[in-house]
C-alpha positions in Angstrom: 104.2 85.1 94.9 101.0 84.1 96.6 100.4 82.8 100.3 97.2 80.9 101.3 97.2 80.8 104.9 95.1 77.8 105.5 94.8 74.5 103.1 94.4 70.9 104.6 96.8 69.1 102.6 98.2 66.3 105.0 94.1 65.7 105.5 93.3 65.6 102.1 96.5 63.0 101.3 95.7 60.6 104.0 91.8 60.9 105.0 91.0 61.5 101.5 93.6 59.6 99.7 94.7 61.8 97.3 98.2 62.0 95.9 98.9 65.7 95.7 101.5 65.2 93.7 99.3 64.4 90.6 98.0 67.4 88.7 94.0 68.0 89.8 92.4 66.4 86.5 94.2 63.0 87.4 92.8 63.2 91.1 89.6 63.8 89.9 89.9 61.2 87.2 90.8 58.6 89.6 88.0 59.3 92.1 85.5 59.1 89.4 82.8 56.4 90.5 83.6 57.2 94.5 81.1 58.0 96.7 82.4 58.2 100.5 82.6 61.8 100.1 80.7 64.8 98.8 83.5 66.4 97.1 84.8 63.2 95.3 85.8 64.2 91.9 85.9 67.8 92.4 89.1 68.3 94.3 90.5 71.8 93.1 94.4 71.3 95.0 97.6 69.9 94.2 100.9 70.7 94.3 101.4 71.1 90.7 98.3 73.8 90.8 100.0 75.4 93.3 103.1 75.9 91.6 101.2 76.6 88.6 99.3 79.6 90.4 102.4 80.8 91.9 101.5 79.7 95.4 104.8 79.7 96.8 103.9 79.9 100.8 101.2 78.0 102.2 99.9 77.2 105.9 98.9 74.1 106.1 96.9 72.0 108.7 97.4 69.0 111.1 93.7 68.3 112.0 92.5 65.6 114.2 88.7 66.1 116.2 88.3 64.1 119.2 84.5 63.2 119.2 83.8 60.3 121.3 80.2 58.2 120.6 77.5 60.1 120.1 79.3 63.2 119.9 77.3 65.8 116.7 80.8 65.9 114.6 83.0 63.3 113.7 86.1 62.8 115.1 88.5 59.7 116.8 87.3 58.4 119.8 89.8 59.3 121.8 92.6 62.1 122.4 95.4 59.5 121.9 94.3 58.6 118.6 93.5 61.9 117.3 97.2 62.5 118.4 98.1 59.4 116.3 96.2 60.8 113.3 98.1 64.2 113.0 101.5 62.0 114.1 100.5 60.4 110.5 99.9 63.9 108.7 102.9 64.9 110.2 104.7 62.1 108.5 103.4 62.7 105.0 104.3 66.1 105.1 108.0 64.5 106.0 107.8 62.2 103.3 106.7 65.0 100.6 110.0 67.1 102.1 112.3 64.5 101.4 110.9 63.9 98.0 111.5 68.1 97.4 108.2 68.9 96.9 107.9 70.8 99.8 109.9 72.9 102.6 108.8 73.5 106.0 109.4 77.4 107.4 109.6 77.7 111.0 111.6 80.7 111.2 112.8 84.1 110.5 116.0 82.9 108.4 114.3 79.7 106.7 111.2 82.0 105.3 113.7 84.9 104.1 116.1 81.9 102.4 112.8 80.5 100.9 111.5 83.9 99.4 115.0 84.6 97.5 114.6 80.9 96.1 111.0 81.2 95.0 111.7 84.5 93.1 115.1 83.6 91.5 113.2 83.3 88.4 114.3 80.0 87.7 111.1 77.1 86.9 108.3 77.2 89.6 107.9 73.2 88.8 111.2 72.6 90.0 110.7 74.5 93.5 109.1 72.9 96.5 106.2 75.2 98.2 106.8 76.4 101.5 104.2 75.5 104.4 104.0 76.7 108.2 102.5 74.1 110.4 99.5 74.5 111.8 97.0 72.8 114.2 93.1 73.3 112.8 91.4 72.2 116.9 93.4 71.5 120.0 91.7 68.4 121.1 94.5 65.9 119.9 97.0 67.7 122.1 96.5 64.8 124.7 98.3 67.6 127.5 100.2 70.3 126.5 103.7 67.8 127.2 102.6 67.1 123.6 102.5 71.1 122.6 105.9 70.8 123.5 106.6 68.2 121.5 104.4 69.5 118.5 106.6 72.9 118.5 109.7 70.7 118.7 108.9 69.5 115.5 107.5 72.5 113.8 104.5 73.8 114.9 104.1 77.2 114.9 100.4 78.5 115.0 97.2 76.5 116.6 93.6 77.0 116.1 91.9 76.1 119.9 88.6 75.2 118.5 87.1 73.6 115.7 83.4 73.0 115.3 81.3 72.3 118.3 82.6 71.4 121.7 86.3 71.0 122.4 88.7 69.6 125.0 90.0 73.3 125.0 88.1 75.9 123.3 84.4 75.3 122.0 84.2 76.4 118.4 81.7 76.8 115.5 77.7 76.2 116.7 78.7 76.3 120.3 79.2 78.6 123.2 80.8 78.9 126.5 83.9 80.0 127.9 87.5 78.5 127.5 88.6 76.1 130.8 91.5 76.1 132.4 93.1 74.0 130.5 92.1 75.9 127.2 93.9 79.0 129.0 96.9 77.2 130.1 97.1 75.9 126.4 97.1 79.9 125.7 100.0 80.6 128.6 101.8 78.0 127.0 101.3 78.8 123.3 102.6 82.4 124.4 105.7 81.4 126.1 106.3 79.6 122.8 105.9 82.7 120.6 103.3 79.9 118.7 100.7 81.9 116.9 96.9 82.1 118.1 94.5 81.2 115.1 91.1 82.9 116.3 89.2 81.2 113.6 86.2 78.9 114.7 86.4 80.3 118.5 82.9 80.7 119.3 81.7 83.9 120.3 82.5 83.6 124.0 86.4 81.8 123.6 86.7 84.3 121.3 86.2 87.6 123.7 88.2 85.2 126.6 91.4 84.6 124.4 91.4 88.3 123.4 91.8 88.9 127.2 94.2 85.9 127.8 96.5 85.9 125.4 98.9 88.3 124.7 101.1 86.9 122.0 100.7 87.1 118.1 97.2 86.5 116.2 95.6 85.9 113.4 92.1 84.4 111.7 93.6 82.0 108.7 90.5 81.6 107.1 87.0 83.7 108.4 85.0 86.0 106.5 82.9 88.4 107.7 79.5 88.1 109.4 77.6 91.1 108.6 77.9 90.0 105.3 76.9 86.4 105.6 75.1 86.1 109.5 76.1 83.1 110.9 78.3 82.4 114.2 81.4 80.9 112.0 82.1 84.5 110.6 83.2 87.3 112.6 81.3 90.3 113.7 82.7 93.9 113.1 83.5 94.1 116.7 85.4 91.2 116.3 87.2 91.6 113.5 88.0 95.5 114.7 89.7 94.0 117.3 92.1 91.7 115.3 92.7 94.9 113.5 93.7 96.3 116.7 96.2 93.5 117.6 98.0 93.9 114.3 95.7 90.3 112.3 95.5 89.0 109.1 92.2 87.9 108.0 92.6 85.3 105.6 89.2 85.2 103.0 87.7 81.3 103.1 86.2 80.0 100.0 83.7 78.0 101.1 80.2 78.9 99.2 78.0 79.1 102.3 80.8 81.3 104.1 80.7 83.7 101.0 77.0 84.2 100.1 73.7 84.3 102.3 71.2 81.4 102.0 73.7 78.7 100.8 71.5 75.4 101.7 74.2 72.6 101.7 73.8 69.8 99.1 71.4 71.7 97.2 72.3 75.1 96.2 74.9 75.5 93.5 77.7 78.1 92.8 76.0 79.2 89.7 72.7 79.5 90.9 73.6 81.6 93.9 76.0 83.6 91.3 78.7 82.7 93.9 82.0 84.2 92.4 85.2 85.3 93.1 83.9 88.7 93.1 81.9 87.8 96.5 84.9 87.0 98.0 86.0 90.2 97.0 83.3 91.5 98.9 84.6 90.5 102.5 87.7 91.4 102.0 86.7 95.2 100.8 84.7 94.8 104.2 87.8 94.0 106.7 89.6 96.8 104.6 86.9 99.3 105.1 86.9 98.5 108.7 90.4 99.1 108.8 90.7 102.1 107.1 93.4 100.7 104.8 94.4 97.2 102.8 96.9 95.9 105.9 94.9 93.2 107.5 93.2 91.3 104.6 94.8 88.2 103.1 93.8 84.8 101.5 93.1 81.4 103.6 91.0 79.5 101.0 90.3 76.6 102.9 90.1 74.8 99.3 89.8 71.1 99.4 88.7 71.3 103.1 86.1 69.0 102.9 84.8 70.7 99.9 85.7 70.9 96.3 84.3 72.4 93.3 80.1 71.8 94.4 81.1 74.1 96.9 83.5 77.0 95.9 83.0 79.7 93.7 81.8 79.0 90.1 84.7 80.4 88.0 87.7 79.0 90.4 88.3 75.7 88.4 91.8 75.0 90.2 93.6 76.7 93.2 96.1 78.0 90.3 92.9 80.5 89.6 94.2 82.6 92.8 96.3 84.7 89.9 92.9 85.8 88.9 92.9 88.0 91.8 94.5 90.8 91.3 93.0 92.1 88.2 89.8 91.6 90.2 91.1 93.7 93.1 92.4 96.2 90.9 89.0 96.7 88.8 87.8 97.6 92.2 90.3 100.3 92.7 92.9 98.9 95.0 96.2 99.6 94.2 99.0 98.0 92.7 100.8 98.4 96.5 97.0 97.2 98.0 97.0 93.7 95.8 100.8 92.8 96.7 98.9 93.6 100.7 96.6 91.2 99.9 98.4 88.7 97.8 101.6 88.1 100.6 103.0 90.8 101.9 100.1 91.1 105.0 101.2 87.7 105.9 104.8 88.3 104.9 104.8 91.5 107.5 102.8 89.5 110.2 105.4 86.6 110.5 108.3 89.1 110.2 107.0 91.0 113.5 106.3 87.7 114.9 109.3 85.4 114.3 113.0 87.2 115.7 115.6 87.0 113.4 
């Protein structure tokens, strides 16, 4: 079994409309001829892909910017309704559980139950895929009363930042330091025993939350900035440090995350020979780094406001994740390195994390 640790599903089925439970060529069928998005027709999830590659164990995303007029990023106007907005992902991802398709984990038991069930070998397409709940960006967490709630119904790992400035942490193409409110969201998300996702902390919340927080962490989806030099990725110091405090660094598949000089809307997958190989790449890095294959995993990000203009050139469909391993292995990881890579990093990391 695979796990992707990050994939915006309830997003894609309610901001972009798409039913996931269609197989991908019948979502990009129907958005042929739309236009409101970049990636229209070129969607590369569903669930049926996901079953099809095996993809038993996903983390998937409630996110919901607050970005009131003017702000660089786009967002809702106002913390209530960017609470309102993840209240509505919250309720697809109800409405897909009572249908079977899928099964939310939110502990020890539930994820061991789960595992035995995916590899019973009976049918994959009669199973429903397992998802953690995440939070991509604080700001819809009007006060953390409504962390409390969040965890109530789920939640078990939140991102503080997004991109630019937040109401908690400042993420991607920012800086500064957390305020107090970002590290009483941290006290709190410790108490909890609710996961710390370090990805799109800017360089400064970053350092601050390494001090703060004390609880479990992890970067979903970041890839490595000596390799690709921008303020999204993480430095070697930064990712050394993850490594220290027992992370999984999930690979993102976004082209300008994996290659140098990606120009967005005009370079290509093909022309910048952006493969799955390049992926391979950062992940070899964080491995090097750590001396072993313990801390590297796979958060795609696929379908996160991206699709196939955007993602590796010979990854047609998410189900292309089980052309992994014979990658890995042609670059001389072991059999007992690819199963790291493939689950059982994350597998290991929610077993320390969540008590029996």
């Amino acid at each position: 079994m695979i796990i992707d640790a990050h994939l915006d599903l309830a997003m894609n089925a309610m901001e972009w409309n798409r039913d996931l439970r269609m197989p991908v060529s019948e979502i990009r069928d129907w958005e042929k001829g739309l236009n409101d998005k970049p990636d229209r027709g070129r969607g590369t999830v569903s669930l049926p892909a996901l079953r099809e590659g095996n993809i038993g164990l996903v983390v998937a995303t409630q996110i919901a910017r607050f970005a009131p007029p003017g702000y660089a990023f786009p967002g809702w106007n106002s913390p209530e309704q960017a609470w309102a907005q993840t209240q509505a992902q919250l309720a697809w991802y109800r409405a897909m559980e009572a249908e079977g398709q899928i099964v939310q984990i939110t502990h020890r038991r539930a994820l061991e139950i789960h595992l035995a069930q995916w590899n019973d070998g009976s049918p994959l397409d009669e199973k429903p895929i397992g998802f953690i709940l995440s939070l991509e960006g604080a700001d819809s967490l009007i006060d953390l009363s409504h962390l409390e709630k969040a965890y109530e119904y789920g939640l078990r790992a939140v991102g503080p930042a997004h991109y630019g400035l937040g109401r908690y942490a400042n993420g991607t193409d920012a800086t500064g330091k957390m305020n107090q409110q970002g590290l009483d969201l941290l006290k709190a998300m410790e108490r909890l025993n609710i996961i710390l996702d370090a990805t799109h902390l800017c360089d400064d919340a970053f350092w601050q939350a390494m001090d703060h927080f004390h609880g479990a962490v992890w970067a979903s989806h970041n890839n490595c900035r000596n390799l690709v030099d921008h303020n999204r990725q993480f430095s070697d110091g930064q990712l050394k440090v993850l490594i220290e405090r027992g992370a999984v660094i999930g690979a993102a598949f976004d082209a300008w995350m994996i290659v140098p000089g990606w120009v967005r809307g005009k370079s290509s997958p093909n022309e910048m020979q952006c493969n799955l190989e390049k992926i391979i790449d950062h992940i070899d890095h964080i491995c090097q780094l750590a001396g072993n294959s313990l801390h590297a995993g796979l958060g795609t990000d696929l379908d996160g406001g991206f699709g196939k203009e955007q993602c590796p050139h010979d990854l047609e469909t998410i189900a292309d994740l089980n052309n992994f391993p014979s990658l890995l292995r042609k670059r001389g990881y072991t059999d007992n390195d690819i199963n790291n890579i493939m689950s059982e990093n994350w597998l290991r990391f929610l077993r320390n994390t969540w008590p029996r």
